[in-house]
C-alpha positions, 0 to 999 in steps of 0.5 A: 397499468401498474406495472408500467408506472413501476417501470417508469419509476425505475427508468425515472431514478436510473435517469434522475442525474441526467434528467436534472442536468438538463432540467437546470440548463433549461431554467437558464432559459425558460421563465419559472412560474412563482410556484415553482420557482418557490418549491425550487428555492426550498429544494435548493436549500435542503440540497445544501442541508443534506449536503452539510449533514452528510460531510459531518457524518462522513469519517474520511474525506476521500470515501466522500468521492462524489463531493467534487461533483456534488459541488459543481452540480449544486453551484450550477443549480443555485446559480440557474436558480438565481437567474430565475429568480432575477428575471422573475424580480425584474418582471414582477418587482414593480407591482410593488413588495407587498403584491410581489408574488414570490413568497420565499423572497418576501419572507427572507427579506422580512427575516433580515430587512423588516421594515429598516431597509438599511439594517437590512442591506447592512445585514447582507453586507456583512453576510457577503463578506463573512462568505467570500473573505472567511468561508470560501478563501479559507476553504478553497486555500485548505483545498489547494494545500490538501491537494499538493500534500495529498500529491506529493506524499504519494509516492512516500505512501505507496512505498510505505505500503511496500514495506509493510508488505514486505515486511510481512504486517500485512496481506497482498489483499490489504496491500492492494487496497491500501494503495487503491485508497491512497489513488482515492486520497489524492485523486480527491483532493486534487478534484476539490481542489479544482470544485473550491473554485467553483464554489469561490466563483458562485459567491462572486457571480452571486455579488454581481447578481445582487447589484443588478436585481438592486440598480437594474431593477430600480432603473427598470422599474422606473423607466419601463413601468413608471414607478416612483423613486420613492416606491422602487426604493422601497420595494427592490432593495428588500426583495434584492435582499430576499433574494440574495440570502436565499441564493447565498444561504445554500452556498454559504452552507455548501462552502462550510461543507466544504471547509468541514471535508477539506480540513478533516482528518484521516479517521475512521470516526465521524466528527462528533466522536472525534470532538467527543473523544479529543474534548473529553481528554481531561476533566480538570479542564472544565474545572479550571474554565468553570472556576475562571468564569465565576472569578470574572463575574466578581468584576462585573458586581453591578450587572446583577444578570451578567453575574447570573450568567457567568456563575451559572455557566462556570457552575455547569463547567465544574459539574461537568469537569467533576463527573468526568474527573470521578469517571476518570479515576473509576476507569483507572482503577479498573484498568490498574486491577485488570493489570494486576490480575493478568500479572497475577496470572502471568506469575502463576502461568496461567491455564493450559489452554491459555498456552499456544500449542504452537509457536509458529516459526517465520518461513524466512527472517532478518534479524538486525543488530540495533546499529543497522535498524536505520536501513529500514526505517522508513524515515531515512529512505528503508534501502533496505527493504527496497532491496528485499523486494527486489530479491523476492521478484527476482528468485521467483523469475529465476527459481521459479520459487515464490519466497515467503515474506521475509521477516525482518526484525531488530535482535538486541543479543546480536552484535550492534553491526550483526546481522543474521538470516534465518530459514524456519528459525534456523540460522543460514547465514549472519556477518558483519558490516559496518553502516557508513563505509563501503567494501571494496573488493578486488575483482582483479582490475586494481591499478593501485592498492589503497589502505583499509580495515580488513574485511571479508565478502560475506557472500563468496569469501572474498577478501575486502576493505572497509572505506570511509565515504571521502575515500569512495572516489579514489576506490572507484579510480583504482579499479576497486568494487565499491559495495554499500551496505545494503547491497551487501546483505542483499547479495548475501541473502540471494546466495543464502536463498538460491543455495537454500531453495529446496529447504524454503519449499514445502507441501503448502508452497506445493500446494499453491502452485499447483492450485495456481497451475490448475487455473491455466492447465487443469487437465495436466494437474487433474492426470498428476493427481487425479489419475495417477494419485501423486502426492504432493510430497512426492512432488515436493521431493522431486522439485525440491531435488531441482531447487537444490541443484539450482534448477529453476522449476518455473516451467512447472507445466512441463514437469508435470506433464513429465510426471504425467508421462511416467505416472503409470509406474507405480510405486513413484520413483522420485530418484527416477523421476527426477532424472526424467525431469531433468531430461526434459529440462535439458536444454534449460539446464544447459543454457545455464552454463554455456558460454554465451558468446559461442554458446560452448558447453565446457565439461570434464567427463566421467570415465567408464572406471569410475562410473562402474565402480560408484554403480557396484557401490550403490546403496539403498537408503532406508528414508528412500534413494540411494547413496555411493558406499565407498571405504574410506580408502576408495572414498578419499581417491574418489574425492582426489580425482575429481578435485584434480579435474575441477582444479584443471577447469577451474584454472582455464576459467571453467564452471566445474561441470562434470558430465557422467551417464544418467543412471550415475548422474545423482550418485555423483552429486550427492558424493561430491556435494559435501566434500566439494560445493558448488561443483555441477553434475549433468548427464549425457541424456541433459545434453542431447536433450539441448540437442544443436542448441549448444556445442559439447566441448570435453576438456578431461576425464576423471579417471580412477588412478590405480 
């Protein structure tokens, strides 16, 4: 038995809301006895209370999220209520106001009407206007500006969050939910925005209430019942006041909660600690109120009371005013002394353990020289830091690499227009522009040369001029490239990025993707590290070895299962391996270089001389791979032939792409890579794993010329 009335009580508050709503729908319709209707005014107004006390104790409008519908659910239960109360007053109002048998109405209108029905009406009055023209306007008027703001800083808020997040303050975590409290914020308001009107509109219902319990029920009273004129007007005037401030109280305590929420700030504080915090500012304050109170009451020499009053009140001011002047100048010098001791102590150089051991180093960093701090700051658009978001997405598409967040930081020992990009504090790559002008370039399309101040493209070396905003449309009717400032260190940063992959990659980087990996394909990640016990710096090396021939590693399922192929020869080869990555990466490889019209693989190939020669000349390096130990005299041919056969291909408009067998393939690359950057190296294994997907076309041999 017992449990079954547990169970009812726990079924009864799972259901209470909807149990309520229909319950209010009812009394719309159904007559509520006097009891009752008493028990449910008195609810009523502690709805209003609770409501009232829970706004000022609510630090953030929006965490108060069910306001909106706490509103429209307490207007309809006041406006039912209010109904009920009606008809009980047209049913029973003409026994007279002393048989009246409604308590709480009685008491309210003998509270505010007494025994001069007159002042009481006045009272009222007064009571309706202060709600409808004060209260209610002032806070549905709050509501709809607090909605339109709320909407239209949006988008400004989000992109804030964006760059916060890009500049690295805060986590992708604090990021999410930073964004989801802004959705709160303006779905909010705009919520309230509409609930004011309900609250507007319950006061006006309430007025048109209050004339039909006064003219209807005098009328009804004296025409159905027979009463006397002089006895209706003495009776339904005091209970239409009794019963219009119990249904006016709670609303009017519901607008003022409502104007209390629309009109808070964004704190973290409740209002109390607010006013505590913000009305405490100064001591002086109260002094001089204090001081200004006692002088007034000199002018009011024959009201001996008044004088009692202003002396008092004003005395209490500079009492309060003083202790809060002392407590000002206590809390200052405990401040001054705690400086002086840290500075003491800075002096001193402190302990050892209060010395980081570490000093950590930002993964990647942009510092700006003062004269491009406008390009990201949020005021005047952040360009900028749209741009570095861009780049992040992108390098993880086409890399397959997650950059860290990039620092971005102003330097007052660059150059005003300077700025430089930094790996792990090392510098990478700097330049300058200038703000307010564009480069143009000649991409060959020029019809018309135009004048300019001199410049270089940071990125590719190309020659370039600055132009003013006003020379913009002729440069762009000439056939000139027109580059503003922030694309051109987001270009630069790009290339910087792509060419400095392998170095942005590390064992933590590792470490991350293969966790995330696990999550789609833990049996592959459990036969790569489980089963065949490869490290994650042997798998750093081999990824970094792809990153750094700009092979993206985005298909790292397929590199693993590579690694899990060969995971049986021990000890791991990474120089091997990596070559059989890229075997299995052929067609990827490829496709990056094929023309995409005819899907053309342009190459010039490496003859059998020359790949005998580099094979005969291969050394084993102590740190682990190996590297082509020519002389100088067969170093400088080596060099010579294959600078002849790029400076063919690249004159016919081909990639530098040289094909050579696979047990050379990386002794190539690393030969050439110092002396002439930028040049590709493929294997025959790569191309005939692209197998019919793209069509070999041999434009020369680099041959060893004796």
């Amino acid at each position: 038995m017992a449990n079954r009335f547990v169970n009812f009580l726990n079924s009864l508050a799972n259901n209470f809301v909807a149990a309520a709503a229909v319950v209010v729908v009812l009394m719309l319709l159904i007559p509520v006895p006097s009891v009752l209707l008493n028990f449910l005014m008195i609810l009523n107004i502690a709805i209003a209370l609770i409501i009232l006390l829970t706004v000022l104790y609510t630090p953030k409008a929006s965490d108060l999220s069910s306001f909106p519908r706490v509103i429209l659910f307490s207007t309809i239960f006041g406006l039912a209520l209010n109904v009920c109360s009606t008809r009980f007053i047209l049913k029973n109002g003409h026994v007279g106001f002393d048989m009246f048998s409604g308590d709480m109405i009685k008491a309210f209108a003998n509270i505010v009407a007494g025994e001069d029905v007159i002042i009481g009406l006045m009272i009222f009055i007064i009571l309706m206007i202060i709600q409808v023209v004060v209260i209610t306007k002032g806070a549905s008027r709050v509501s709809e500006v607090a909605a339109r703001f709320a909407l239209d800083s949006m988008n400004s808020k989000m992109f804030a969050v964006d760059s916060e997040l890009q500049s690295g303050s805060i986590t992708d975590e604090q990021a999410r939910e930073k964004k989801a409290s802004i959705r709160r914020e303006s779905d909010f308001y705009s919520a309230m925005d509409g609930s004011s009107k309900f609250v507007s509109g319950n006061v006006k219902a309430g007025i048109f209430i209050t004339i039909i319990n006064l003219v209807g029920g005098i009328l009804f009273a004296m025409l159905r019942h027979g009463m006397s004129w002089q006895n209706a007007i003495n009776t339904f005037p005091k209970l239409t006041i009794g019963d219009g401030l119990l249904s006016q109280l709670p609303s009017l305590i519901l607008s003022f909660a409502t104007g209390i929420l629309v009109t808070g700030s964004n704190s973290d504080e409740v209002l109390g600690e607010q006013l505590k915090k913000q009305f405490t500012v100064s001591g002086h304050i109260y002094v001089i109120s204090g001081s200004i109170l006692i002088f007034m009451s000199l002018v009011f020499y024959e009201l001996p009371s008044l004088i009692f009053l202003l002396v008092s009140f004003g005395g209490l001011c500079i009492f309060v005013g003083y202790k809060m002047i002392k407590k000002e100048k206590q809390t200052f010098a405990k401040k001054l002394a705690e400086e002086q001791a840290a500075k003491s102590k800075n002096q001193t150089g402190g302990s050892p353990e209060d010395v980081s051991p570490i000093v950590p180093l930002d993964p990647l960093s942009l510092e700006l020289g003062y004269a491009l701090i406008p390009l990201v700051d949020k005021e005047k658009g952040a360009e900028l830091l749209e741009r570095v978001t861009r780049i992040r997405r992108e390098a993880a598409i086409d890399l397959g690499l997650v950059i860290p967040r990039i620092r971005i930081i102003d330097n007052m020992t660059l150059d005003p227009n300077e700025y430089c990009f930094k790996i792990r504090g090392i510098e990478a790559g700097r330049s300058k522009i200038k703000l307010d002008h564009y480069m143009c370039l000649d991409t060959g399309m020029v019809t018309e040369k135009i004048e300019g101040e001199a410049t270089t493209d940071p990125t590719f070396g190309l020659p370039g001029i600055w132009i003013t905003e006003s020379e913009r449309p002729i440069a762009e009717r000439n056939g000139y490239s027109i580059i503003d400032p922030p694309t051109i260190i987001a270009t630069h940063m790009t290339e910087i990025i792509r060419s400095h992959a392998s170095e942005i990659l590390g064992r933590q980087e590792v470490s991350a993707i293969i966790e995330k990996i696990k999550e789609t394909n833990p049996v592959v990640v459990n036969e790569v590290i489980d089963t065949y016990k490869y490290t994650y710096g042997e798998i750093e090396k081999i990824l970094q070895g792809l990153l750094k021939e700009r092979v993206s590693i985005r298909n790292i399922v397929a590199i693993l299962e590579t690694l899990a192929n060969f995971g049986m020869y021990t000890p791991h080869n990474t120089w091997f391996l990596t070559e059989k990555v890229r075997e299995t990466l052929g067609l990827q490889i490829c496709l990056q270089y094929v023309d995409p019209q005819d899907k053309n693989l342009s190459v010039v190939q490496l003859s059998q001389s020359w790949a005998e020669k580099i094979l005969q000349h291969k050394v084993e390096l102590s740190g682990g791979g190996y590297a082509v130990g020519f002389d100088p005299v067969d170093g400088r041919k080596w060099i010579n032939s294959v600078s002849s056969a790029i400076i063919a291909m690249k004159e016919k408009n081909y990639l530098p792409i040289i094909l050579c067998p696979a047990d050379v393939r990386q002794l190539v690359y690393s030969s050439i890579d110092r002396e002439l950057p930028g040049v590709i190296v493929l294997s025959f294994n790569e191309v005939m794993a692209a197998g019919n997907s793209i069509k070999l076309e041999v434009m020369g041999e680099i041959v060893d010329e004796q």
